[in-house]
DSSP file (Angstrom, degrees, kcal/mol; ACC not computed):
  #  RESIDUE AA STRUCTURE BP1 BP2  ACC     N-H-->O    O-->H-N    N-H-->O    O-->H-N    TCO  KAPPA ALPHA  PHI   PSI    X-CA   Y-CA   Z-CA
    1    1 A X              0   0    0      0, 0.0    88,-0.0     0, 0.0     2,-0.0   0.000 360.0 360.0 360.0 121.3  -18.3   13.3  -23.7
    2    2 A X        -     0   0    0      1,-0.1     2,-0.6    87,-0.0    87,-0.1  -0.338 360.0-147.1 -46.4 140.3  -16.4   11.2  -21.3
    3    3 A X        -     0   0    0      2,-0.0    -1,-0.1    -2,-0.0     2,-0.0  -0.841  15.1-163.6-106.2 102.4  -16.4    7.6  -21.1
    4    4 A X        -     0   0    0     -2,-0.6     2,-0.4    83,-0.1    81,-0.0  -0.413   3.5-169.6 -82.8 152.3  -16.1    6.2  -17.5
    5    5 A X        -     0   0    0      2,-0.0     2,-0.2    -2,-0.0    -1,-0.1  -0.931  13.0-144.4-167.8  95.2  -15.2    2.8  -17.2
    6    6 A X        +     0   0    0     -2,-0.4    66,-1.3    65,-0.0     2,-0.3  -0.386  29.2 168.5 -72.2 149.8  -15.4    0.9  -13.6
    7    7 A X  B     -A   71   0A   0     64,-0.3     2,-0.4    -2,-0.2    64,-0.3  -0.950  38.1-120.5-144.6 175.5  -12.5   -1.7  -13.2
    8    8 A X        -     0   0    0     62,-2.6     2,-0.5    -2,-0.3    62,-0.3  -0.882  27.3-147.1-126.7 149.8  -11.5   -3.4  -10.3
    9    9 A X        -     0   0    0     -2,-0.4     2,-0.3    60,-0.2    60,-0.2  -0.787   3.1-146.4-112.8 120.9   -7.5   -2.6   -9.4
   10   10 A X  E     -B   68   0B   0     58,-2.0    57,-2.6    -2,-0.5    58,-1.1  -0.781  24.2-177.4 -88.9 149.9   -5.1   -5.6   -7.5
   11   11 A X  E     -B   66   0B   0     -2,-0.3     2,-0.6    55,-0.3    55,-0.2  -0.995  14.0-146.2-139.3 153.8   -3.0   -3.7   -5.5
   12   12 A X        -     0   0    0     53,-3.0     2,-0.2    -2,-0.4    53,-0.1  -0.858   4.9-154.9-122.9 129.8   -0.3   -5.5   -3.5
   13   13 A X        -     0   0    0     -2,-0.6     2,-0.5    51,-0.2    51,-0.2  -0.748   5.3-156.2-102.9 140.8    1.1   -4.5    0.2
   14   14 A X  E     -C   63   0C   0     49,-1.9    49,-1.2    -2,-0.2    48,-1.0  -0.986  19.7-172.8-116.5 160.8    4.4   -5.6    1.2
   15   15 A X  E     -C   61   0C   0     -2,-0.5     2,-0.4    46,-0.2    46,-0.3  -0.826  25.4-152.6-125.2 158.1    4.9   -5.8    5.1
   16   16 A X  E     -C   60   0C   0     44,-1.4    44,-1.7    -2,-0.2     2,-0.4  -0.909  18.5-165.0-110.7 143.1    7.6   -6.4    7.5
   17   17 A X        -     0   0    0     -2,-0.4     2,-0.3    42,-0.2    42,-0.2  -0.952   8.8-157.5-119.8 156.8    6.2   -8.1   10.9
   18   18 A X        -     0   0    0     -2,-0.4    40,-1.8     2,-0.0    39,-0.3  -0.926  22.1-177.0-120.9 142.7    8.6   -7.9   13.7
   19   19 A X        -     0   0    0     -2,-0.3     2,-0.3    37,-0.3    37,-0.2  -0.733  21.7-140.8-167.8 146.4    7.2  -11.1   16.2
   20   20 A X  B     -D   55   0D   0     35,-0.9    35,-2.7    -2,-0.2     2,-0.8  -0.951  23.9-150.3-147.1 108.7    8.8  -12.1   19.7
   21   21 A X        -     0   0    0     -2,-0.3    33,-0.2    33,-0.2     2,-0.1  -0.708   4.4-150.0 -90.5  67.2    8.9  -16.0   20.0
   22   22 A X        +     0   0    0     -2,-0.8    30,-1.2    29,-0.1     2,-0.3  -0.405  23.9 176.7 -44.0 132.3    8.6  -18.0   23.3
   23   23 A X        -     0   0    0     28,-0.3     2,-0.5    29,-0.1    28,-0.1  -0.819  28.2-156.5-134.6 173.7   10.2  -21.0   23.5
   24   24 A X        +     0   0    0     -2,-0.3    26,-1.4     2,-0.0     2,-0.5  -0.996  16.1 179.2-132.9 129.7   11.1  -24.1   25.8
   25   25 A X  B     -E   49   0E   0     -2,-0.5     2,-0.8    24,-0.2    24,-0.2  -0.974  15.2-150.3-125.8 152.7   13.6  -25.7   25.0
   26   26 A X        +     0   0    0     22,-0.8     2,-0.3    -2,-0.5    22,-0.1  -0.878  37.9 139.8-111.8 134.9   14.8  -29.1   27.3
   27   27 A X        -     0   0    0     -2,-0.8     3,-0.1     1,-0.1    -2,-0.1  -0.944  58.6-121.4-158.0 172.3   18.4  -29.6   27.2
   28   28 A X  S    S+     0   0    0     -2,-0.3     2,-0.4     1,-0.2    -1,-0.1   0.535  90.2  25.1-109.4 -12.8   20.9  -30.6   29.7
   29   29 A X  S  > S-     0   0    0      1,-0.1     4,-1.5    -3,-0.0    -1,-0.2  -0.973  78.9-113.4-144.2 162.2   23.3  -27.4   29.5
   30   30 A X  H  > S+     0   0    0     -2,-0.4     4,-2.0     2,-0.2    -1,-0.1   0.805 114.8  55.4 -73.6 -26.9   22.9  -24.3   28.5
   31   31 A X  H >> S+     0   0    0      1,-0.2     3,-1.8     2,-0.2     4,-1.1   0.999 108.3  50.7 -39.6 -70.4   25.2  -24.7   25.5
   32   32 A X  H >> S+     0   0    0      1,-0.3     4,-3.6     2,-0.2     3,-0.8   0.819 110.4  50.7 -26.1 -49.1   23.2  -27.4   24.5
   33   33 A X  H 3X S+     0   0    0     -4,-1.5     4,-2.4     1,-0.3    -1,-0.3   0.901 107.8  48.7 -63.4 -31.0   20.2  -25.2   24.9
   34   34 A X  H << S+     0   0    0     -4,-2.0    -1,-0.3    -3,-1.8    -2,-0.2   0.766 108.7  55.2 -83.7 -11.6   21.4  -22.3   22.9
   35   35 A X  H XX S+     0   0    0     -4,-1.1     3,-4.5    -3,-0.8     4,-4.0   0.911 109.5  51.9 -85.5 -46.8   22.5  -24.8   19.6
   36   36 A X  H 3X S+     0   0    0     -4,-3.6     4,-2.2     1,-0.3    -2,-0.2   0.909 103.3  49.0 -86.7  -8.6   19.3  -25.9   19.6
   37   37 A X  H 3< S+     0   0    0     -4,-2.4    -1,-0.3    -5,-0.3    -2,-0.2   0.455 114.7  49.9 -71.4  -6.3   17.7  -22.5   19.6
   38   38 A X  H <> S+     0   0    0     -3,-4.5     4,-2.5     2,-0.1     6,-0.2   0.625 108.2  50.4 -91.6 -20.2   20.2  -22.0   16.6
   39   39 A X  H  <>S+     0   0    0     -4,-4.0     5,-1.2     1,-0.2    -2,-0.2   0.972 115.0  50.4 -52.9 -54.4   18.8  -25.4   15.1
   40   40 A X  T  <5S+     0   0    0     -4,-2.2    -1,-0.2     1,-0.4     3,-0.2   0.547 110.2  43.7 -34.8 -46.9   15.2  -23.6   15.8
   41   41 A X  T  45S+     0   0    0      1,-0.2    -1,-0.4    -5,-0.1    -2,-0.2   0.821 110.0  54.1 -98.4 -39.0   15.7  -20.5   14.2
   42   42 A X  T  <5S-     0   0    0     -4,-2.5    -2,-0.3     1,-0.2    -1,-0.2   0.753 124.5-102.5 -72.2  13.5   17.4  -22.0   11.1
   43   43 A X  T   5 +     0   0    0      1,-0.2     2,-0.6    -3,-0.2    -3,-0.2   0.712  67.9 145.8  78.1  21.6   14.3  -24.2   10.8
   44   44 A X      < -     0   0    0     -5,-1.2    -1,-0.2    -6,-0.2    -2,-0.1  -0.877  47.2-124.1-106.8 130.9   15.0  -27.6   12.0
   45   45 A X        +     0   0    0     -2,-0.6     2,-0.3    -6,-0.1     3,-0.1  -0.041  34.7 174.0 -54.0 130.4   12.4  -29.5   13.7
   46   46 A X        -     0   0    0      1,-0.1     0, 0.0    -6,-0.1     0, 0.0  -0.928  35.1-146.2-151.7 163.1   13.3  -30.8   17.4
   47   47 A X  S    S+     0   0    0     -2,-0.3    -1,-0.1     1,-0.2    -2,-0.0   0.361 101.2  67.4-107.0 -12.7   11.2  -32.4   19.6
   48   48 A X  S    S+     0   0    0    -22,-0.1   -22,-0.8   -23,-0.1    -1,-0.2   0.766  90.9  85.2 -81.1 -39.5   13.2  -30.7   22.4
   49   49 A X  B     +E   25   0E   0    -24,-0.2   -24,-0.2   -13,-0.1    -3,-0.1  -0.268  52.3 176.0 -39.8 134.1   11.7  -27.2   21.1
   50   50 A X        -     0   0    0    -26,-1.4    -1,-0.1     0, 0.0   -25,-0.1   0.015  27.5-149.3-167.3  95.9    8.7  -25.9   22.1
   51   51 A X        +     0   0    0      1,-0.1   -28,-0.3   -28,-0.1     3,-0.1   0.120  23.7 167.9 -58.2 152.1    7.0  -22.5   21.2
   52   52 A X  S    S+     0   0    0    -30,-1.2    -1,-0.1     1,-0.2   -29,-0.1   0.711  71.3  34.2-106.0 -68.4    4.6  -21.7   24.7
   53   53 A X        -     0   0    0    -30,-0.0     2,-0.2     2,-0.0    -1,-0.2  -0.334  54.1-171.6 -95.0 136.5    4.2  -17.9   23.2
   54   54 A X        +     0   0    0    -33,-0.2     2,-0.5    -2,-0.1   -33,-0.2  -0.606  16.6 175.6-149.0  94.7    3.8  -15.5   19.8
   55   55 A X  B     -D   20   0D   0    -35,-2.7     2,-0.9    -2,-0.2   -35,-0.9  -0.767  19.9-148.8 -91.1 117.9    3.9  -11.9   20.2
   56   56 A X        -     0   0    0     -2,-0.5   -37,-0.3   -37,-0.2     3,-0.1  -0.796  10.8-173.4-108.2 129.9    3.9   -9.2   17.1
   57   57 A X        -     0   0    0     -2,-0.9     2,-0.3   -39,-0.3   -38,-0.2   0.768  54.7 -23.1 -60.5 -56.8    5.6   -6.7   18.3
   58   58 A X        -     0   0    0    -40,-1.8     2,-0.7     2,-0.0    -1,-0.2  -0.733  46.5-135.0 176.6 135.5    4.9   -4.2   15.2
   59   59 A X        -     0   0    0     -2,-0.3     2,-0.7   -42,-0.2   -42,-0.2  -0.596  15.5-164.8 -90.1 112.5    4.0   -4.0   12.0
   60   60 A X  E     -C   16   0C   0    -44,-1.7   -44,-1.4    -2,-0.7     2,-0.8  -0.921  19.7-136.7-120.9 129.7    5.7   -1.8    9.2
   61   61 A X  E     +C   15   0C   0     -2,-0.7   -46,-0.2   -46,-0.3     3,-0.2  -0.859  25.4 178.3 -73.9  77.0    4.2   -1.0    5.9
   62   62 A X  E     -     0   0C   0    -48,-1.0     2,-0.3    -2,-0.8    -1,-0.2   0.877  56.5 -33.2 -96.2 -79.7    7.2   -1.4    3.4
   63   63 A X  E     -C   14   0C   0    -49,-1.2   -49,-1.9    -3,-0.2    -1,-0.3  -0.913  48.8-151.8-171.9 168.0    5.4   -0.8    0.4
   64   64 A X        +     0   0    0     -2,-0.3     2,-0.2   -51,-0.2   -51,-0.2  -0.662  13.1 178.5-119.2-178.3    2.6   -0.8   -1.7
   65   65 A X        -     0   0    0     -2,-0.2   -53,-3.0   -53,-0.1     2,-0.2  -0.768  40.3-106.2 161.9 135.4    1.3   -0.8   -5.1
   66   66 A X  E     +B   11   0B   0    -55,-0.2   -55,-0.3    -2,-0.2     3,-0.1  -0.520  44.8 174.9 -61.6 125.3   -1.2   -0.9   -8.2
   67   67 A X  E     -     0   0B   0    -57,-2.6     2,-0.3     1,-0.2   -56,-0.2   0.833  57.5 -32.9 -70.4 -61.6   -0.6   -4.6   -9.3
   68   68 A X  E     -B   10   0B   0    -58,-1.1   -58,-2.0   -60,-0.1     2,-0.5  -0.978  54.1-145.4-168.6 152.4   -2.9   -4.8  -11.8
   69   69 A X        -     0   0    0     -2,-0.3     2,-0.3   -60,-0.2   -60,-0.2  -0.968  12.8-177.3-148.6 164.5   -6.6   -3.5  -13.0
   70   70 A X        -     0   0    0     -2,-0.5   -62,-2.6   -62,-0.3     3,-0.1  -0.956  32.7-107.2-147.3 137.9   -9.4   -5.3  -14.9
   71   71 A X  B     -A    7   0A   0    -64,-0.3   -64,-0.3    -2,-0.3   -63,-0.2  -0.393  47.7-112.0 -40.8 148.5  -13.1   -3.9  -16.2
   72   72 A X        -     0   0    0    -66,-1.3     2,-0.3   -65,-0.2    -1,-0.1  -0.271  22.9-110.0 -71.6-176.4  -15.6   -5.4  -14.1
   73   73 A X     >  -     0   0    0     -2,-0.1     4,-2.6     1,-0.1     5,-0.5  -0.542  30.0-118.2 -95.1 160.5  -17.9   -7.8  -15.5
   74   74 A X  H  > S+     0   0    0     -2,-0.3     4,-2.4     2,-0.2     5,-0.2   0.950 120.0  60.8 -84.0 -49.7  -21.5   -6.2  -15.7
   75   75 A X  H  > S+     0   0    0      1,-0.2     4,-1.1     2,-0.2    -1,-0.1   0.892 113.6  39.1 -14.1 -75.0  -22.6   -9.0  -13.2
   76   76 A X  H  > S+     0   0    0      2,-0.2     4,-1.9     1,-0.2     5,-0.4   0.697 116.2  46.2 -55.5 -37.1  -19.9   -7.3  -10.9
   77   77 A X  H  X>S+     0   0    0     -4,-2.6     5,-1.5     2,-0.2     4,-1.3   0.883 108.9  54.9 -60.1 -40.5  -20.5   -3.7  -11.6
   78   78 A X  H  X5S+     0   0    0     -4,-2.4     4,-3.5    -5,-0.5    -2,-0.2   0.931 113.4  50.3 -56.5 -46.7  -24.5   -4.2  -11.3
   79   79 A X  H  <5S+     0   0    0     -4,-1.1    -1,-0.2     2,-0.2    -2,-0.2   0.819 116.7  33.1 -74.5 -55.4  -23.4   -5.7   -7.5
   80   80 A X  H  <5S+     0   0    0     -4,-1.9    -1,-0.2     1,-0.1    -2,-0.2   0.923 134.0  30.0 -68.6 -41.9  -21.2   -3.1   -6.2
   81   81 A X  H  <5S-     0   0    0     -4,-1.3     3,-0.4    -5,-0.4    -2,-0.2   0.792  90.4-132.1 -81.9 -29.6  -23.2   -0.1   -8.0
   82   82 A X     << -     0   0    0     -4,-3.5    -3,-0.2    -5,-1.5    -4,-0.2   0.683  66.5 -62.8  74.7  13.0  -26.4   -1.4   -8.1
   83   83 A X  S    S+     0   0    0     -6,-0.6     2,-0.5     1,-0.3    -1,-0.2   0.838 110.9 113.1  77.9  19.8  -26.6   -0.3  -11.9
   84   84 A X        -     0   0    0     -3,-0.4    -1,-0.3    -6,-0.1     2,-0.2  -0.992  58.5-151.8-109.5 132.9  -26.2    3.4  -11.1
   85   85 A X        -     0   0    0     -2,-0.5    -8,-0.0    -3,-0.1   -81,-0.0  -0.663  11.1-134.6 -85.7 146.2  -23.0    4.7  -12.4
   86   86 A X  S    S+     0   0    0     -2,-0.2     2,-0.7     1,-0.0    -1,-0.1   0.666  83.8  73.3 -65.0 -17.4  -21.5    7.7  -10.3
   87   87 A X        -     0   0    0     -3,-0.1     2,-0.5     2,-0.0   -83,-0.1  -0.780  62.9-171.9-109.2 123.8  -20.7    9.6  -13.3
   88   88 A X              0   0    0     -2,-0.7   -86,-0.0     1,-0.1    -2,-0.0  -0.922 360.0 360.0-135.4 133.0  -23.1   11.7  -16.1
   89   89 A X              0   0    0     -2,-0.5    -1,-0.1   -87,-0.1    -2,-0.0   0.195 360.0 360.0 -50.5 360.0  -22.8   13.1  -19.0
């Protein structure tokens, strides 16, 4: 005789996003413009920046994966099952 056991299973996704960035930038040359769109992308703050726009572009699924599993709690089974188990002996 079997003994079934519900648990509840973390499973973890990892994703890649690919995203299209508008920006403004004010500057007085276009050199200027284009160091501070390198400041921008390495992640320093300028008040001359300023995203308008955020497009994602596409979404790729990398990988996934069972993290982790737990019994439920009887609290938590009785709440997703409703106290009828799927399985009989």
């Amino acid at each position: 005789m079997a003994n079934h056991v519900m648990k509840k299973y973390i499973g973890k996704i990892e994703k890649t996003i690919y995203v299209v960035e508008e920006v403004q930038i004010i500057a007085e040359t276009e050199k200027e413009a284009e160091e501070l769109l390198d400041d921008y992308c390495a992640g320093e703050d300028s008040s001359s920046v300023t995203k308008t726009e955020t497009e994602e572009q596409e979404t790729e699924i990398d990988m996934s994966w069972i993290d982790s599993s737990e019994e439920l709690s009887v609290d938590e089974f009785m709440e997703i099952d409703g106290g009828q188990s799927a399985y009989r002996d």
